[in-house]
C-alpha positions in Angstrom: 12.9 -68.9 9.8 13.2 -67.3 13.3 15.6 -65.0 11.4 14.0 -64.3 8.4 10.5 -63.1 11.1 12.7 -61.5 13.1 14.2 -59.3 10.2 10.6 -58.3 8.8 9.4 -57.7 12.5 12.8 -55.1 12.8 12.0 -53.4 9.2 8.3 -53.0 10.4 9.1 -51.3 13.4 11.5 -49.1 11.6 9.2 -47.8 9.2 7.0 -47.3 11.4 9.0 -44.9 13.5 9.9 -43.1 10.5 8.5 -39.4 11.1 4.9 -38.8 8.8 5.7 -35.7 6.7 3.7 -32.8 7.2 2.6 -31.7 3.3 0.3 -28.8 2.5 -0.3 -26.2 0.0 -0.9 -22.4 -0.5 -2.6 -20.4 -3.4 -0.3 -18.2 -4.4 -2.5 -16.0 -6.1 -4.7 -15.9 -3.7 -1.9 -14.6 -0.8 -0.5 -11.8 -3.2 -4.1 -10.6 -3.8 -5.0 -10.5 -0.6 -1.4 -9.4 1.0 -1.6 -6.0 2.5 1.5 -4.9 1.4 0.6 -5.8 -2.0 -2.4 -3.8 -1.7 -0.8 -1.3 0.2 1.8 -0.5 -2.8 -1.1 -0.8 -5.5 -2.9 1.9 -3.8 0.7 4.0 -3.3 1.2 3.6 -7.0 -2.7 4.3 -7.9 -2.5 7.8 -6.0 0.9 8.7 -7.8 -0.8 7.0 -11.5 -3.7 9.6 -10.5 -1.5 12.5 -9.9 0.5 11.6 -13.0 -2.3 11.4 -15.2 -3.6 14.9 -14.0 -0.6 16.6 -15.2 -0.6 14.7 -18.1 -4.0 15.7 -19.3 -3.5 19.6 -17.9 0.2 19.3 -20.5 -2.3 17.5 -22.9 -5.2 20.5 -22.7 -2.0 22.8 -23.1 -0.7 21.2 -26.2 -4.1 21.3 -28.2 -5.2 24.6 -27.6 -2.0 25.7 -28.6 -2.1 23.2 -31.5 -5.3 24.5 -32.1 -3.8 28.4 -32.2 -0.7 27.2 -34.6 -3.1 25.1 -36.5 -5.2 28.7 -37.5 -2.1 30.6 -38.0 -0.5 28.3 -40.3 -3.4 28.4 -42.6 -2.6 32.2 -43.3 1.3 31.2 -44.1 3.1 30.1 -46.8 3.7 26.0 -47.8 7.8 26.9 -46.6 6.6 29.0 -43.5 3.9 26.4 -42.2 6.9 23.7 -42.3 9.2 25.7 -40.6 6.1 26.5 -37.8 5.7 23.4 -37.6 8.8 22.0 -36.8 9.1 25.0 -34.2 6.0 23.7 -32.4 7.0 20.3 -32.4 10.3 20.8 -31.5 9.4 22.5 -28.4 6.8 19.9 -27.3 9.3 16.6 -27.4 10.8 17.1 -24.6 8.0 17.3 -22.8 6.2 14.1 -24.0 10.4 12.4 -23.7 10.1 13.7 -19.8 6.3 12.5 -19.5 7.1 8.7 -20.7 10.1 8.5 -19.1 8.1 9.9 -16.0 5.8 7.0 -16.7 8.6 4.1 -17.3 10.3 5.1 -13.8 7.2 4.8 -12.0 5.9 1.4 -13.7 10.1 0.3 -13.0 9.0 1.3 -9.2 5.7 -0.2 -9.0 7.7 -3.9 -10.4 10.9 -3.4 -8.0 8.0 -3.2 -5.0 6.0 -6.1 -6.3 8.9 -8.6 -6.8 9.9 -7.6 -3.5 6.4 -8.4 -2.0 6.8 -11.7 -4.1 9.9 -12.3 -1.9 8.5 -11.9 1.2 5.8 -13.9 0.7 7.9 -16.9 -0.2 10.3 -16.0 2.4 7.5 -15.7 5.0 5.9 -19.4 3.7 9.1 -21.0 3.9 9.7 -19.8 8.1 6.0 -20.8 8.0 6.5 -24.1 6.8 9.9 -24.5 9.3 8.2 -23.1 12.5 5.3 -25.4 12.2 6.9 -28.3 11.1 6.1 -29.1 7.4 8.0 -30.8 5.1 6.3 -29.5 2.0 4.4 -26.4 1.3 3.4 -26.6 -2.0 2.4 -23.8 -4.4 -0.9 -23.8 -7.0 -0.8 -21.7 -9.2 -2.0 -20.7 -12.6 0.9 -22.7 -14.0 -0.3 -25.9 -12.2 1.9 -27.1 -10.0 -0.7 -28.1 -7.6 -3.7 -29.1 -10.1 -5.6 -30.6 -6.9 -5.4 -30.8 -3.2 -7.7 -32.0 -0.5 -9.0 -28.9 1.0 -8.0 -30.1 4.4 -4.2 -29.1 3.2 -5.2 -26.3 2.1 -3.5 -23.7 4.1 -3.7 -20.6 2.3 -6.2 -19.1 4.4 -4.2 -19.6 7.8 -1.0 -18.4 5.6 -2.9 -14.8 4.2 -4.1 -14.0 7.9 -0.1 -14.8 9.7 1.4 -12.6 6.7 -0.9 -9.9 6.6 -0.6 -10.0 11.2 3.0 -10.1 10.8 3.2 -7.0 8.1 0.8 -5.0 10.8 2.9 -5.9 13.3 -0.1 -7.7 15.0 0.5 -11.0 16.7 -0.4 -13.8 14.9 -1.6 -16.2 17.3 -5.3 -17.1 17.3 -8.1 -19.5 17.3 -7.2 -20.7 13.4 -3.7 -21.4 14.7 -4.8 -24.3 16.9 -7.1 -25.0 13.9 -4.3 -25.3 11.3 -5.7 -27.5 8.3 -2.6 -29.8 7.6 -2.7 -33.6 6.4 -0.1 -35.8 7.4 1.8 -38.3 5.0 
């Protein structure tokens, strides 16, 4: 009997020394929306979208007054001769709308390459987050619902948007809300 109390005493006090696990979670959407970088690059890309759609719609004037011009000519031509006008207009305005979308493609290609990349650093940055302060789980909610509900006092995502967006300015980090981290133990 001594043994049998003496074994349940031992495996008591050996799960009680286990380590708690530090478990929290981040909005993901939340910390790319409010990431600097992210907003940063959206407002890079906005000013280039502006530019592009000015010369767009200058090209576009262009094309219909000239339209307009072939348009009143034509009506004086012959059936064959209208054809053959036409396919001379059109002809030389292709390449211009090929150059204009693939103008467009590059920069929407651009505008993704930057945003996965901000994606990246913001899991990369969670995960020496989650390693420097000791957690054993950070865990993402999302849309998708991976995290469909967590106790608010685990909820970290605040804490996690100001170190991220500090860290991108090149600001130190280190504040009040550090000492205040909101993290539950499990």
């Amino acid at each position: 009997m001594k043994k049998i109390v003496l074994s349940v005493m031992v495996l008591i006090g050996a799960a009680s020394c286990q380590e708690q696990q530090k478990i929290a979670f981040i909005d993901n959407g939340e910390i790319i929306n409010d990431y600097q970088m992210k907003i940063d690059i959206e407002e890079k890309f906005k000013i280039q979208n502006d530019g592009f759609t000015k010369q767009r719609d200058s090209i576009a004037r262009v094309y219909q007054m000239e339209m307009q011009s072939v348009q009143q000519r034509l009506s004086q031509l012959s059936p064959q001769k209208q054809q053959e006008e036409s396919q001379v207009f059109s002809q030389k305005w292709q390449p211009i709308q090929q150059q204009m979308q693939m103008q467009q493609q590059q920069m929407e290609q651009m505008f993704n390459t930057e945003m996965d990349s901000v994606i990246s650093k913001m899991n990369k940055f969670v995960e020496g987050y989650g390693k420097k302060n000791g957690y054993t789980f950070i865990l993402g909610k999302n849309q998708a619902g991976s995290v469909v509900y967590g106790d608010e006092a685990t909820d970290i995502t605040d804490v996690v948007i100001k170190e991220i967006n500090a860290e991108y300015s090149g600001k130190d980090s280190k504040t009040e809300e550090g000492s205040t981290e909101a993290t539950t133990e499990k």
